[in-house]
GUTITOR-869679 format. One record per residue (C-alpha): residue in one letter; chain; x, y, z. Coordinates in steps of 0.1 Angstrom, whole numbers, plus 5000, padded with zeros to 4 digits. Each point is the difference from the previous one (the first is absolute). Layout:
% residues N
A;A;X;Y;Z
...
This chain:
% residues 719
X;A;5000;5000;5000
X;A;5013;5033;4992
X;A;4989;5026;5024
X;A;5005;5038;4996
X;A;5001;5020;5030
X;A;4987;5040;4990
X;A;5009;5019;5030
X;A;5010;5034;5010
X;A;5023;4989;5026
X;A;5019;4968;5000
X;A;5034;4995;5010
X;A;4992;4993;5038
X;A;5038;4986;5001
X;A;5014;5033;4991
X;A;4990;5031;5029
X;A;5010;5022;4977
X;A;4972;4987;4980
X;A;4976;4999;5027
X;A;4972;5023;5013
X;A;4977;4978;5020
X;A;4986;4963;5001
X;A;4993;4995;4965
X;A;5034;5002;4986
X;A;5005;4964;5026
X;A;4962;4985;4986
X;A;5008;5002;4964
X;A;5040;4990;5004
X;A;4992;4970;5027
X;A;4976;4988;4976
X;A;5018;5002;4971
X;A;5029;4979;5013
X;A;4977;4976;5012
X;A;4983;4995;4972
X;A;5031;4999;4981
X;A;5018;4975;5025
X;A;4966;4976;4993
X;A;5016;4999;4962
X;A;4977;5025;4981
X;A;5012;5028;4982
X;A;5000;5032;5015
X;A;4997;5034;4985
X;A;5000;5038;5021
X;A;4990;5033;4982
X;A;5007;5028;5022
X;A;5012;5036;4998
X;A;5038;5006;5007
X;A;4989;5030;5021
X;A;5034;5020;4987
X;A;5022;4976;5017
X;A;5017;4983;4970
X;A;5038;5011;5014
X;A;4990;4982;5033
X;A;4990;4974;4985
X;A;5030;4994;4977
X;A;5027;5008;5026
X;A;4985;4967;5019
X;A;4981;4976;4973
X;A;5012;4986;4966
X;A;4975;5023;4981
X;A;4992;4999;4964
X;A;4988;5024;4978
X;A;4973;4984;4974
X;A;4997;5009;4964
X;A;4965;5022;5009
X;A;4996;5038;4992
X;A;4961;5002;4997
X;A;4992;5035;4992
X;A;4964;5009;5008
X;A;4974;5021;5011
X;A;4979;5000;5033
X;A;4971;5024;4999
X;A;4987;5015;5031
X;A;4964;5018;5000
X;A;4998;5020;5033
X;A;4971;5007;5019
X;A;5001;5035;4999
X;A;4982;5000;5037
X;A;5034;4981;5012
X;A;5023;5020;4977
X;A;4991;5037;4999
X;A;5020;5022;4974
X;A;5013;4967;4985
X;A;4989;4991;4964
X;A;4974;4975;4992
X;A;5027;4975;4982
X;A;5033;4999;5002
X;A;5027;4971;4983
X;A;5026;4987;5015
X;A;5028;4991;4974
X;A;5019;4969;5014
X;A;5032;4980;4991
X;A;4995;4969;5027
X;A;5030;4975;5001
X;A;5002;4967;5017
X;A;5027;4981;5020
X;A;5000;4968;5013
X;A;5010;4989;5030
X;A;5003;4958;5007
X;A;4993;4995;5037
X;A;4998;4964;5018
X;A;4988;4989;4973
X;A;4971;5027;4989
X;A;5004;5026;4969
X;A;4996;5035;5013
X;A;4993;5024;4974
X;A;5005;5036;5005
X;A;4984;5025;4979
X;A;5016;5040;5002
X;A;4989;5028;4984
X;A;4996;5041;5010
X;A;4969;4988;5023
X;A;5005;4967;5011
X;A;5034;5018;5014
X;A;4985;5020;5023
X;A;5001;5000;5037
X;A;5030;4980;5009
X;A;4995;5010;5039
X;A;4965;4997;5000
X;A;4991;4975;4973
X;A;4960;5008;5002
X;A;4988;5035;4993
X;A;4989;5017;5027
X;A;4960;4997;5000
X;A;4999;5036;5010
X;A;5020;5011;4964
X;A;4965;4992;4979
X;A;4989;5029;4984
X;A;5035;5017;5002
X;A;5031;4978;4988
X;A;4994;4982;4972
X;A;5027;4970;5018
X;A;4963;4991;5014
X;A;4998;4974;4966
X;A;5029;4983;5004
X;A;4982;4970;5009
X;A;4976;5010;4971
X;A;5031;4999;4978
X;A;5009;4965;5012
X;A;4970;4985;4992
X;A;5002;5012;4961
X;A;5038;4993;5001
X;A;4996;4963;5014
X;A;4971;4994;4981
X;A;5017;5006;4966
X;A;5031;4983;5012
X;A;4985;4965;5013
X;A;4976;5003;4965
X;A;5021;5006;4978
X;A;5038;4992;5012
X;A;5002;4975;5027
X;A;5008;4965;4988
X;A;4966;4975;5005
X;A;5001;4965;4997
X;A;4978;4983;4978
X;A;4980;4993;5038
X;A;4977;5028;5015
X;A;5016;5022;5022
X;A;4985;5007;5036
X;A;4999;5035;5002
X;A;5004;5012;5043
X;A;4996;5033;4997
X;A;5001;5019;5039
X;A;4978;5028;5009
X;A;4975;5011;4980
X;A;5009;5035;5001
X;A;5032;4986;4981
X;A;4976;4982;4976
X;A;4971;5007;4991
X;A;5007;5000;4965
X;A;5013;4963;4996
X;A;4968;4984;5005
X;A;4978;5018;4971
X;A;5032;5001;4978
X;A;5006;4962;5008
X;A;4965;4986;5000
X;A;4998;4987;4965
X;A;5038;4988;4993
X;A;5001;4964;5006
X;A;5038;5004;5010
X;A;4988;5015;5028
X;A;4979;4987;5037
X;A;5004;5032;5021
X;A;5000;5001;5036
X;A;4994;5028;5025
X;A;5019;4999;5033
X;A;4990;5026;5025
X;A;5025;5009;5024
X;A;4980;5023;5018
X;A;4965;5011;5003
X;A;5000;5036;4987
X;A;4965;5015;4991
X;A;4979;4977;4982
X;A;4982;5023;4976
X;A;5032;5024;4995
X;A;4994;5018;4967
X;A;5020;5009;4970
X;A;4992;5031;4980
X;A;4974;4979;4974
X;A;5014;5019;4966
X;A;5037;4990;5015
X;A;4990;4964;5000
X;A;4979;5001;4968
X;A;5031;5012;4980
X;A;5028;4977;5015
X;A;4973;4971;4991
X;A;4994;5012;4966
X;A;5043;5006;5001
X;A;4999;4960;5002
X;A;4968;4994;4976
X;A;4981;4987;5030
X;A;4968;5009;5006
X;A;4974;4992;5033
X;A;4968;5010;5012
X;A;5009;5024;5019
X;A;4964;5014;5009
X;A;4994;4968;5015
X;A;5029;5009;5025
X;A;4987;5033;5010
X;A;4980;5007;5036
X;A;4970;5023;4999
X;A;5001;5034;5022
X;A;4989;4992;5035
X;A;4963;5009;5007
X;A;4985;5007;5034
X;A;5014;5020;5030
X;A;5017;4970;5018
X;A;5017;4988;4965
X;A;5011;5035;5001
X;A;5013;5002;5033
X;A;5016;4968;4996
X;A;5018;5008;4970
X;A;5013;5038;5021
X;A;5012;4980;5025
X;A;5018;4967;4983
X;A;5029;5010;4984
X;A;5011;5013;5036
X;A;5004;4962;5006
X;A;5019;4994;4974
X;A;4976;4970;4992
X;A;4988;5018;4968
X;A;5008;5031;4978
X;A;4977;5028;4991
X;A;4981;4990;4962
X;A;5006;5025;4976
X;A;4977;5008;4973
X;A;5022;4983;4972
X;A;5024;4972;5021
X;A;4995;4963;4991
X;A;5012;4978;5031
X;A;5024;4978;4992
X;A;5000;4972;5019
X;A;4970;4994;4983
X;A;5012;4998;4970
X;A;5027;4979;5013
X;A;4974;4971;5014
X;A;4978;5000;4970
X;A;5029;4995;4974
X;A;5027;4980;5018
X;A;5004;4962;5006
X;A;5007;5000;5033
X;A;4999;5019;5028
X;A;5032;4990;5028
X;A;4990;5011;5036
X;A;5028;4998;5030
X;A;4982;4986;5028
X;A;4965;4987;5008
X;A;4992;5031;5018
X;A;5010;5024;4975
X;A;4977;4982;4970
X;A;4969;4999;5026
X;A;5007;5036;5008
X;A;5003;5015;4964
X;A;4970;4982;4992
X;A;4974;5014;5025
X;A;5016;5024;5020
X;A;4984;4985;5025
X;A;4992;5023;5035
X;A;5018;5034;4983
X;A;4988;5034;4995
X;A;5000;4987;4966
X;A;4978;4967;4997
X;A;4969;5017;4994
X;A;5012;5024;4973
X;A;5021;4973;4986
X;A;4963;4979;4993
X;A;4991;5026;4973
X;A;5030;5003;4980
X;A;5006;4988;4969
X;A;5033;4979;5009
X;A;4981;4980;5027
X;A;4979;4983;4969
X;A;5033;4994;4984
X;A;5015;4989;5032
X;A;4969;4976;5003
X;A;5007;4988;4966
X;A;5036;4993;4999
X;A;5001;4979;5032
X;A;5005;4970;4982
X;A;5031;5012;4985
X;A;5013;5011;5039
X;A;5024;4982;5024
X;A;5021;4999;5026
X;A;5037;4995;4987
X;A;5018;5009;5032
X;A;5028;5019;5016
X;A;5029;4988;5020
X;A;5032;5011;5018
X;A;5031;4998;4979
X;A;5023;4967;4999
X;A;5028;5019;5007
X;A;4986;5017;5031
X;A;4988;4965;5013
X;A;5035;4983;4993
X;A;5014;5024;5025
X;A;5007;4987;5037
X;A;4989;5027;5028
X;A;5020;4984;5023
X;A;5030;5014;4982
X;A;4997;5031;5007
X;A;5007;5020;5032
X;A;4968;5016;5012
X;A;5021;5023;5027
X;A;5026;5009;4972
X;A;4974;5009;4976
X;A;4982;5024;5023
X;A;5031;5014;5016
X;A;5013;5010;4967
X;A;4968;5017;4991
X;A;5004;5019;5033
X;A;4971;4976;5013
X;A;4998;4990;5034
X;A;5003;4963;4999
X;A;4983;4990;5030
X;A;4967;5012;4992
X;A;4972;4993;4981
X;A;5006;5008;4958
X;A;4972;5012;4981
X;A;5003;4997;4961
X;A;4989;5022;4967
X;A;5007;4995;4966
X;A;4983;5013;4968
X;A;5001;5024;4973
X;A;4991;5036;5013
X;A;4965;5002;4997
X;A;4987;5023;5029
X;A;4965;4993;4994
X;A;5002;4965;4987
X;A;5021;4982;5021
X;A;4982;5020;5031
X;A;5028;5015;5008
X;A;4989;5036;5012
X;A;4983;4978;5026
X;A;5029;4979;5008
X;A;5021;5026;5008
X;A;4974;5014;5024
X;A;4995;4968;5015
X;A;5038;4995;5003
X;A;5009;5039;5018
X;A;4967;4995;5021
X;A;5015;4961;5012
X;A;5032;5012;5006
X;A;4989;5028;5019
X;A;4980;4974;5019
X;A;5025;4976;5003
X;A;5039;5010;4989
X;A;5015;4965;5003
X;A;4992;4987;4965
X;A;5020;5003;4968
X;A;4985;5008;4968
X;A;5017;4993;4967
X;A;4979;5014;4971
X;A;5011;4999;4961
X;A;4982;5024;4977
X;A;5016;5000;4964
X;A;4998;5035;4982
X;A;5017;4986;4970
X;A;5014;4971;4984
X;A;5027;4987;5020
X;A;5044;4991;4989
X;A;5027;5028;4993
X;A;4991;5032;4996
X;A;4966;5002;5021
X;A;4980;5030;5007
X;A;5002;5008;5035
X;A;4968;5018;5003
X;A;4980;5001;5032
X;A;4967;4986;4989
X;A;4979;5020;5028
X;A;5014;5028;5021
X;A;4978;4987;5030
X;A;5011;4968;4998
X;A;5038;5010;4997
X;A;4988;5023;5034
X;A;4982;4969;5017
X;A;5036;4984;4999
X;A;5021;5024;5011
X;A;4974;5005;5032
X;A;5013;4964;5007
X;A;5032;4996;4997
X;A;5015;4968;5008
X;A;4968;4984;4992
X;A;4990;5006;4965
X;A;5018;4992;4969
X;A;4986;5015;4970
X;A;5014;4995;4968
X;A;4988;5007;4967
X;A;5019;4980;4975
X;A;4988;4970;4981
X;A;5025;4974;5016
X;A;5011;4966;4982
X;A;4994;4965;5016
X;A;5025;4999;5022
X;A;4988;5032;5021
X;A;4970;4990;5001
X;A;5008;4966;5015
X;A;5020;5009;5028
X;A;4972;5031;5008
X;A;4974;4969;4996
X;A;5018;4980;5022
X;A;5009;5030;5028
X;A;4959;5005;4998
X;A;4976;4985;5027
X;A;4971;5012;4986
X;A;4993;5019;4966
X;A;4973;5028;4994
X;A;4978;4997;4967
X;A;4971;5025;5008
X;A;4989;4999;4962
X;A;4972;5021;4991
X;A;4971;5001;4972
X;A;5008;4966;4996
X;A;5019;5014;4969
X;A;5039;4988;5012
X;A;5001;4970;5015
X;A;5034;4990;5018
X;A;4997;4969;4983
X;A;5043;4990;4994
X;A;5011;5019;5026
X;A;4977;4985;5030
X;A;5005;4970;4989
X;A;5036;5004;5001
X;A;4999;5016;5032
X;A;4978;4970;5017
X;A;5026;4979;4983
X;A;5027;5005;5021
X;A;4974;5004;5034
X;A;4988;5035;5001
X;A;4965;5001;5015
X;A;4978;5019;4976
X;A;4976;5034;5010
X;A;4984;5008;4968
X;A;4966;5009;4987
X;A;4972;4976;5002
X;A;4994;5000;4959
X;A;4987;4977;4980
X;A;5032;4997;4979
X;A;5019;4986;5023
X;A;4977;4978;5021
X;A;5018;4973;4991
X;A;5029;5010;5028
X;A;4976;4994;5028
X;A;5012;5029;5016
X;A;4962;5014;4999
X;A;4994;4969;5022
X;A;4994;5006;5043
X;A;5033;4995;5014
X;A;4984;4969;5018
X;A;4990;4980;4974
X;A;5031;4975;4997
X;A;5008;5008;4958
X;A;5004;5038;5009
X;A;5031;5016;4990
X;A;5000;5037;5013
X;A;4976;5030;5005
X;A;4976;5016;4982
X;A;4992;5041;4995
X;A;4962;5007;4976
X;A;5000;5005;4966
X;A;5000;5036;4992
X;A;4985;5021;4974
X;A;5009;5034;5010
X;A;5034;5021;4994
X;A;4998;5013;5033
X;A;4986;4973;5023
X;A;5006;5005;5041
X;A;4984;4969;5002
X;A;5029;4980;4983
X;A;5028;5021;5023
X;A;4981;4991;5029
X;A;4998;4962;4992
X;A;5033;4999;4986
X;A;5016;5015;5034
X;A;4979;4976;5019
X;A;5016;4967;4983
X;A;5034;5016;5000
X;A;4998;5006;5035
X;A;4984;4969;5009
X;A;5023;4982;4979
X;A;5031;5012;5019
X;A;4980;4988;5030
X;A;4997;4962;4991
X;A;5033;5003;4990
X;A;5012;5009;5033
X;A;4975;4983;5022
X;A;4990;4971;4981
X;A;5032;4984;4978
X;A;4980;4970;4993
X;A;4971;5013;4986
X;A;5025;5024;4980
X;A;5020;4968;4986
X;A;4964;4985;4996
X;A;4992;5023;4979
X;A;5034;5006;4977
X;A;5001;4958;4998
X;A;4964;5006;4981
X;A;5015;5025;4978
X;A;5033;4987;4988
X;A;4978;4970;4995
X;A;4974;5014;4981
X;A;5024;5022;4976
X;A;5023;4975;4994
X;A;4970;4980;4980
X;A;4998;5026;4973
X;A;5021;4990;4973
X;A;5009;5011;4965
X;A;5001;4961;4988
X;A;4961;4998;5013
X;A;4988;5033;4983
X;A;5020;4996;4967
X;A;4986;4964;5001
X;A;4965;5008;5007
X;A;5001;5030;4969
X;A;5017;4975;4976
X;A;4971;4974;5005
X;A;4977;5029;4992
X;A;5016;5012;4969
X;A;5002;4963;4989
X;A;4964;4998;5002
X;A;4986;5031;4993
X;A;5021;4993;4968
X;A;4984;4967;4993
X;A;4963;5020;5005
X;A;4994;4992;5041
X;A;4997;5029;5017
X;A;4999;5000;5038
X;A;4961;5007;5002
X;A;4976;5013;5029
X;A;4995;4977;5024
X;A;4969;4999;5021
X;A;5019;5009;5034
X;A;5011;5027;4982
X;A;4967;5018;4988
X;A;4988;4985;5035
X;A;5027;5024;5021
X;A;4994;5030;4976
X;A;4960;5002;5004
X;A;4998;4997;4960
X;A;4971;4975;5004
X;A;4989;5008;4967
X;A;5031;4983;4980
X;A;4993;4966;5019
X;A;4985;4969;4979
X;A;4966;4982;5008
X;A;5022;4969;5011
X;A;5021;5025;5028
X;A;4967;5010;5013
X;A;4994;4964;5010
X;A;5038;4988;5006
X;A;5005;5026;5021
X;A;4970;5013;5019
X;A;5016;4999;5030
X;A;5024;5024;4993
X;A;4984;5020;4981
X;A;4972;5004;5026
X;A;5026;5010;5025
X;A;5020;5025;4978
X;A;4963;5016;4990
X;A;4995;5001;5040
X;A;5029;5019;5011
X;A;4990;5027;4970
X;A;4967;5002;5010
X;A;4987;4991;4964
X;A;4969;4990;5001
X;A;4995;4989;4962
X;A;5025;4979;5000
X;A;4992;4981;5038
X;A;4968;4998;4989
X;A;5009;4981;4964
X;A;5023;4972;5023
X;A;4970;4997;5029
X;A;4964;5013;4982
X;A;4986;4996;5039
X;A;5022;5019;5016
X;A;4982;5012;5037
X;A;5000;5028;5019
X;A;5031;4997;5018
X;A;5017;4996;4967
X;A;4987;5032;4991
X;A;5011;5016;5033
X;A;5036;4985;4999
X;A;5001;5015;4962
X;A;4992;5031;5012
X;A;5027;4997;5028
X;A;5025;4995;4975
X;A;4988;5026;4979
X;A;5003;5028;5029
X;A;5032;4986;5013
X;A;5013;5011;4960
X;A;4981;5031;5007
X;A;4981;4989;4966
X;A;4968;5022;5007
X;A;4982;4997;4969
X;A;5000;4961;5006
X;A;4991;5010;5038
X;A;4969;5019;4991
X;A;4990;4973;4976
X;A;5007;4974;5025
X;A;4980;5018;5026
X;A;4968;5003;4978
X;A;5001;4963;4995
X;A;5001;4993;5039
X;A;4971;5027;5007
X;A;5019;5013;5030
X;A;4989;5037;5004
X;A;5031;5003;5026
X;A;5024;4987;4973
X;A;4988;5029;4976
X;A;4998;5027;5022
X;A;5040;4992;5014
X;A;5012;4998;4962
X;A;4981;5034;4997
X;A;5017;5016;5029
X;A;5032;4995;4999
X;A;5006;5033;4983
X;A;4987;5034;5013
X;A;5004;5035;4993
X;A;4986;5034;5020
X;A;5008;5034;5001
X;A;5019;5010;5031
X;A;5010;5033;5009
X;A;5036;4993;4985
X;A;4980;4987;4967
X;A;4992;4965;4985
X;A;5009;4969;5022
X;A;5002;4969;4983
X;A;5002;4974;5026
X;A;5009;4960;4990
X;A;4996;4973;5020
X;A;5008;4963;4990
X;A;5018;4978;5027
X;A;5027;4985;4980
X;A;5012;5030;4986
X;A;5033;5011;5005
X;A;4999;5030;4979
X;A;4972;5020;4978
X;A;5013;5029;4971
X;A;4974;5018;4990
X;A;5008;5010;4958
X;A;4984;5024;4989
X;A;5003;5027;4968
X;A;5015;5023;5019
X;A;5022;4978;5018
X;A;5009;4973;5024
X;A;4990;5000;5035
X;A;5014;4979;5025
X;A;4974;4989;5027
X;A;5015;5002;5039
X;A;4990;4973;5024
X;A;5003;4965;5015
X;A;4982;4972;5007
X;A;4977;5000;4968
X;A;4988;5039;5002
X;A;5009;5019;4980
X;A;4997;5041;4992
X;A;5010;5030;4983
X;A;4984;5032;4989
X;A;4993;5017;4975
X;A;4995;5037;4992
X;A;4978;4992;4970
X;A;4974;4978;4992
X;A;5015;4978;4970
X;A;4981;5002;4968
X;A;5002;4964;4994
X;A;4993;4966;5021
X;A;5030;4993;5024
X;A;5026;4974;4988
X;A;5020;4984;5033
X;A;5031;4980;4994
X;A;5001;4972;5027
X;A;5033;4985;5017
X;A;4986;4969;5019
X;A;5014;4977;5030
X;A;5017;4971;4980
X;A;5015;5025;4971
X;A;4970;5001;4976
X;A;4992;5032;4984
X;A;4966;5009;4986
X;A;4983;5025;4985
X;A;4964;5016;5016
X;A;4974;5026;4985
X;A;4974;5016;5018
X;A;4976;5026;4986
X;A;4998;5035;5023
X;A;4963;4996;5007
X;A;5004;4967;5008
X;A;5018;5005;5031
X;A;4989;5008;5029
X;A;5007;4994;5044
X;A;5004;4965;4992
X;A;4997;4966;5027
X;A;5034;4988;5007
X;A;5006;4974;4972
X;A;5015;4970;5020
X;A;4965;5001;5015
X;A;4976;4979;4986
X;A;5025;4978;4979
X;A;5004;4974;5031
X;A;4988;4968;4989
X;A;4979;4980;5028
């Protein structure tokens, strides 16, 4: 099999070459696949780093000089003062570089040599520095050289392309050349429906004689004041992006056109498919890409990610713990917290880690922290930028107890840092980054985890309570807020508490770090590379991987089971239907459902803070006490400081009142909730709800339907 890897970062054995966890996914991969006999192909940008790479690889320069073209329509809303089109004149050349056994090609040109520091453009240069398309440029670069100049066999080639903001082209382009099965690897979960300009797209498909449908891609304008207030408030989550009135998402062009689609872990796939207790799960239910989504989960699976050979061939007990931490000006006698990742303030959570972290040391001074957050790629010649001034001034507060460095450091740093590390500190957020490599290397050598309870990375049971015997560490809530208190405040409490079984409790601690280097030390490059192959082999041969009936079961899309799952699995159904509160489908898997059904229905219902199943539920019982509780637990008179809105629902843990005008954050505890207002809104109130357990909802209430309301717990006790 020959596969071809399409990535904008791949050379995770070079740190020069690096700028986050991708570069290690697509190389660990490629060498796998490569040392299971197959023939293995990398296009990637050389990132203006050909002298680097020449002084330390045998490099050769190919026979290629394509001189082309790429057109770029701007969306004159992005670009002011800019022209409508503008051509960029290329020359892009290609080197090779052999590898262990893989065939790295490196395409250059005025573009694609952009950025040797930074690699990515800066999101924030859209609109103003026309660098922002250099992963544009690679996609019409690679394109034309895997088409038209990269040797094939007389065999199909497996196409992994990584990212699909890196290519969304490949999949239309590819779809009808039998050469071709292409596969789309996400990496990370970035906004679902994020757009492209839709007269950009339609002229780099039209630059490849490809056409697609792309008015079956598009998502209508949202209608009512909730859709609106939901789509003021997402793309402060980062979950989603505001829809412009020409952008075509591209993921969903993506699913409908490509053969398969390569998901990480079992918690990423479920999560990118439902958004399941976000701000964004009822919003996502009326786009356009959750059809599509729907539609290509037969072609969806779970290929895997791992910790790197190399990494796991290394003995901990070699190193020196004390030496490592003396040298780093460490204190080796106390407990060693541990950060690594790209800087990524908002991301990686770490505005609120470095709160968490002065506040903890404050609190308690006899703990070390080592934290790693890479500006820029790493080897000779790095920047030496501070990333964040009040990070930088969070360290020097505590001297002899934070080491911050922002470098991107090869293996063997990271290693002895890793090994030197008791615990490590992933407080991802927006479920966008997950630490995916880097825990699991961490866990690997017997750091205890604290990281955020996300779907994505479930499957390091650190989300589990520290009692239950498979748990490996401590968990802090997902977040979907740039500025979340609530996430410093957790995240202080594990650190502290952490340094606390450390001290107090060394067998719980070693408990705990045995589950973890345990756990890690399962993922493996041989297993994903060997789960992907058997994929590619049969999606090749026509078997896709297919929807099964657990699947649609877990998700609530009772609507794509068969007649024969409806009778196979009743059971399960039945119970998955319960805990939604869905009536039509309890009701299809037991027709004589009784009351108390009904009743523990609408239990689960209220628990999801799912009203309009509530009020439903409560007709169908007849329980005037039921109604009249759902009613009231929103009210709103005129005080002499103005509106009050007052919100009361017992397993609340937050209320935000959006609004036009604004956001309003409600004040209060134990399920009450105010604010007010020194207007009365124009339109019905829209409440986003942060409940016990880490669910999110969304709750509309018209003005003249609220009013001094009965408590809402009461009533809702079941006899």
């Amino acid at each position: 099999m020959h596969i071809v890897k399409f990535a904008f970062e791949s050379l995770g054995f070079d740190v020069r070459l690096m700028r986050g966890g991708l570069a290690s996914l697509v190389w660990n991969l490629a060498r796998e696949f490569a040392d299971q006999g197959h023939r293995v192909s990398v296009i990637t940008p050389a990132h203006g780093c050909l002298d680097h790479l020449r002084a330390h690889y045998d490099l050769e320069e190919l026979d290629h000089a394509d001189r082309h073209t790429v057109p770029l329509v701007l969306d004159p809303d992005v670009w002011p003062g800019q022209p409508a089109e503008l051509e960029l004149h290329l020359t892009t050349r290609a080197h090779r570089l052999r590898h262990e056994g893989v065939d790295i090609y490196l395409l250059s040109d005025e573009y694609l040599d952009l950025l040797p520091e930074r690699i990515y453009p800066a999101r924030a240069s859209e609109g103003s520095d026309l660098a922002f398309f250099k992963p544009l440029v690679f996609q019409v670069s690679g394109l034309r050289f895997l088409r038209a100049h990269l040797d094939l066999d007389a065999e199909p080639a497996v196409v992994q392309a990584y990212e699909p903001y890196y290519h969304y082209l490949l999949p239309p382009v590819l779809r009808d050349d039998p050469r071709f099965l292409v596969v789309s690897t996400l990496a990370s979960n970035m906004p679902i429906n994020q757009q492209i300009h839709r007269p950009q797209l339609e002229r780099l498909l039209n630059l490849f004689d490809t056409t697609a449908d792309l008015d079956a891609l598009a998502d209508r304008p949202p209608l009512g004041t909730l859709a609106q207030a939901m789509a003021a408030h997402l793309p402060a989550t980062h979950l989603t992006e505001p829809a412009t009135t020409n952008g075509i998402g591209y993921f969903a062009l993506i699913a409908a056109n490509c053969d398969l689609l390569d998901f990480l872990t079992p918690g990423q796939l479920d999560f990118y498919s439902t958004f399941q207790d976000t701000p964004f799960e009822q919003a996502f239910q009326h786009l356009t890409v959750q059809r599509i989504v729907r539609q290509s989960a037969e072609r969806q699976f779970v290929g895997g990610c791992a910790v790197p050979d190399s990494w796991l061939a290394r003995e901990p007990a070699d190193s020196d713990r004390e030496q490592i931490l003396t040298a780093l000006g460490l204190d080796p006698q106390l407990p060693t917290f541990y950060h690594v990742a790209r800087f990524s303030p908002h991301h990686k959570g770490q505005v609120e880690l470095f709160r968490a972290i002065d506040t903890s040391l404050t609190a308690d001074p006899d703990i070390n922290v080592i934290i790693r957050c890479a500006v820029a790629a790493g080897g000779d010649n790095v920047l030496s930028a501070v990333g964040d001034p009040y990070f930088q001034e969070v360290a020097d507060r505590h001297p002899g107890r934070i080491r911050l460095d922002w470098a991107m450091a090869g293996e063997d740093v990271l290693h002895q840092e890793a090994v030197a590390a008791d615990f490590c500190l992933f407080p991802s957020k927006f479920e966008l980054d997950s630490f995916l490599i880097a825990q699991g290397q961490l866990m690997a050598c017997g750091a205890v985890p604290i990281g955020t309870a996300q779907a994505v990375t479930t499957h390091y049971r650190h989300h589990l309570p520290r009692e239950h015997p498979d748990a490996t560490g401590f968990a802090v809530p997902r977040s979907f807020a740039e500025d979340d208190p609530l996430l410093t405040s957790a995240l202080t409490e594990r650190i502290l508490e952490a340094a606390r079984i450390h001290r107090e409790d060394p067998a719980e601690y070693r408990r705990l770090s045995d589950n973890a280097r345990a756990l890690a030390r399962r993922f493996t490059w041989r297993k994903a590379a060997t789960t992907r192959l058997a994929t590619f082999a049969a999606a090749a041969a026509g078997v896709l991987p297919g929807l099964t009936p657990e699947r649609a079961t877990q998700y609530g899309w009772f609507t794509t089971l068969a007649d024969t799952d409806w009778v196979t699995h009743r059971r399960e159904i039945a119970e998955a239907a319960k805990l939604r509160g869905d009536l039509t489908a309890y009701r299809k898997c037991i027709p004589d459902m009784d009351r108390n059904a009904v009743a523990d229905l609408f239990a689960a219902a209220f628990a999801r803070a799912d009203f309009t199943r509530c009020a439903d539920l409560a007709t169908l019982l007849d329980d005037p006490d039921l109604v009249t509780a759902l009613d009231g637990r929103c009210r709103a008179e005129w005080t002499g400081e103005g509106l009050r809105i007052d919100y009361r629902l017992p397993h609340a843990e937050s209320v935000l009142l959006v609004l036009p005008s604004g956001e309003h954050r409600l004040t209060g505890t134990d399920g009450h909730f105010t604010t007010t207002l020194a207007h009365t809104p124009a339109v019905p109130l829209a409440f986003l709800l942060q409940l016990r357990g880490g669910r999110t909802a969304w709750d509309e209430r018209p003005l003249d339907a609220c009013r001094p309301a009965t408590p809402v717990g009461a009533g809702l006790e079941r006899d």
